[in-house]
N, C-alpha and C positions, 0 to 999 in steps of 0.2 A: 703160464700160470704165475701168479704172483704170490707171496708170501706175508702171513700175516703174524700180529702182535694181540691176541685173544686175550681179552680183562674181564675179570668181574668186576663187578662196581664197590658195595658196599664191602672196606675192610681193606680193598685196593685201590679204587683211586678218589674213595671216599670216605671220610672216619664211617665208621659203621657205630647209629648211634640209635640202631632197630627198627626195623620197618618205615627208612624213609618215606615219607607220600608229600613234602610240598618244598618247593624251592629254597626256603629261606631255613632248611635241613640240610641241605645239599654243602657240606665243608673239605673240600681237597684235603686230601693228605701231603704234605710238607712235599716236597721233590717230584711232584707226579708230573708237574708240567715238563719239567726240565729232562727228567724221564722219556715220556711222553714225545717232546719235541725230538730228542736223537734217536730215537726207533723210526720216528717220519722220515728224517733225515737219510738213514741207514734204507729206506723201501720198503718197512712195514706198512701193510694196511692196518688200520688200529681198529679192532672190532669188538665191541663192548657183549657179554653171553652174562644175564644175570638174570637168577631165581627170582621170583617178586610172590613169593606165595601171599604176603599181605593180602592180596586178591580176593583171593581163593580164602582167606582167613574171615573175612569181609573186615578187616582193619582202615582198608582205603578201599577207592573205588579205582576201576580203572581210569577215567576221567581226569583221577588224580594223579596217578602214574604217568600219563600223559602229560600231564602239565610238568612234573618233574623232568621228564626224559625231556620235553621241548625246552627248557631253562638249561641241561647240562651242555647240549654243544656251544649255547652263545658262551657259556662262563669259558669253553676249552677254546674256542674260535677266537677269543679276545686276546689267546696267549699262543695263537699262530698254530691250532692243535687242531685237525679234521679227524670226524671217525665216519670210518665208512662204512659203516652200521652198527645199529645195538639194538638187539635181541632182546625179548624176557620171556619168561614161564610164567602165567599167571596160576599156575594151577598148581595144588595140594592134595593127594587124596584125600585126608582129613580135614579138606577145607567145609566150611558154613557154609560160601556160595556152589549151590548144589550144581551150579553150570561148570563151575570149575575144582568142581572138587573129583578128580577125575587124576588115575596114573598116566600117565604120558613118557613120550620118549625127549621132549625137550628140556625138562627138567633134570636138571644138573643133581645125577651122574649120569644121567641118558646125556648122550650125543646129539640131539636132536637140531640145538639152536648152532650148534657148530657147523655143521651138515649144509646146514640151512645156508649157513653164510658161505660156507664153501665153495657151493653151485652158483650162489648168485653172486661171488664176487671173482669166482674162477681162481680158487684159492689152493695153493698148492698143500697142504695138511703138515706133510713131512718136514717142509722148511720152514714151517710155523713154527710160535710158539704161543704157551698157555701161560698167562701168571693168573693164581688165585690165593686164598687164605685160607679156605676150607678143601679137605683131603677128595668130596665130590666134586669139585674145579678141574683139580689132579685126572680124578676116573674119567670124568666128561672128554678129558683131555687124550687122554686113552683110547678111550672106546671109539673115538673118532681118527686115532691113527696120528695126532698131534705128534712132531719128531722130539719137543722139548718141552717140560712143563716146572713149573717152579712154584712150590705152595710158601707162600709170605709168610714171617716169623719176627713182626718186628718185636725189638728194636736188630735183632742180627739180620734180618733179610728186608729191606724192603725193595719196592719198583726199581727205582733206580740203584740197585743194586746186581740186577741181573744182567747177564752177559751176552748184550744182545747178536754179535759178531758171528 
């Protein structure tokens, strides 16, 4: 089993600047590559678990999330950074689109997109770790049996600030 480095996206390894939906939104936060890079190095899988209620809001479509998601690995690939999956939750109970406006277990603080990854990358959970920015990152991180979690507090806590060893 191998051990993995679980991110959310927006607020961690993206300013979070609200319901991203198209590439030319998509802004790194300052040290995430550098970050990023020594967690590879070290033998984390880097596996991206992010909320996308946008969806489910009907703010963007999924189409659009798509095009986002397929623009985020070349920007990470160009700075020597693979992720070996990334997950999202399209769904809101309160969402407008009525296909997705539904409770679910993937949706962070459910477990579900962790799980997920776990199975299919043969993820060891306990030698993992979680970084997020919201306190549901943290539970997600929990409820899936995650051995270490770190909710971001910048400017005191950010990515590369964590201990990854």
């Amino acid at each position: 089993m191998r051990r993995a480095l679980f991110l959310d996206r927006d607020g961690v390894l993206n300013v979070d600047h609200g319901y991203i939906s198209r590439p030319e939104q998509f802004e790194v936060i300052d040290g995430v590559f550098d970050a990023l890079r020594h967690a590879q190095a070290l033998g984390y899988l880097l596996i991206v678990v992010t909320n996308q209620s946008g969806i489910a809001r009907g703010y963007f479509t999924a189409a659009h999330y798509r095009a986002l998601e397929d623009h985020m690995p070349t920007v990470f690939s160009a700075e020597g950074i693979t992720f070996a999956g990334i997950y999202h939750c399209p769904h809101h109970p309160e969402g407008s689109v009525a296909a997705l406006a539904v409770a679910c277990d993937c949706r962070k603080p459910g477990p579900g997109m962790i799980l997920q990854a776990a199975r299919e990358h043969d993820i060891d959970l306990d030698a993992s770790i979680m970084v997020g920015d919201k306190q549901s990152d943290i539970a997600a991180a929990r409820a899936a049996g995650i051995g270490r979690a770190y909710l971001l507090d910048p400017p005191r806590l950010t990515l590369r600030d964590i201990n990854l060893g």
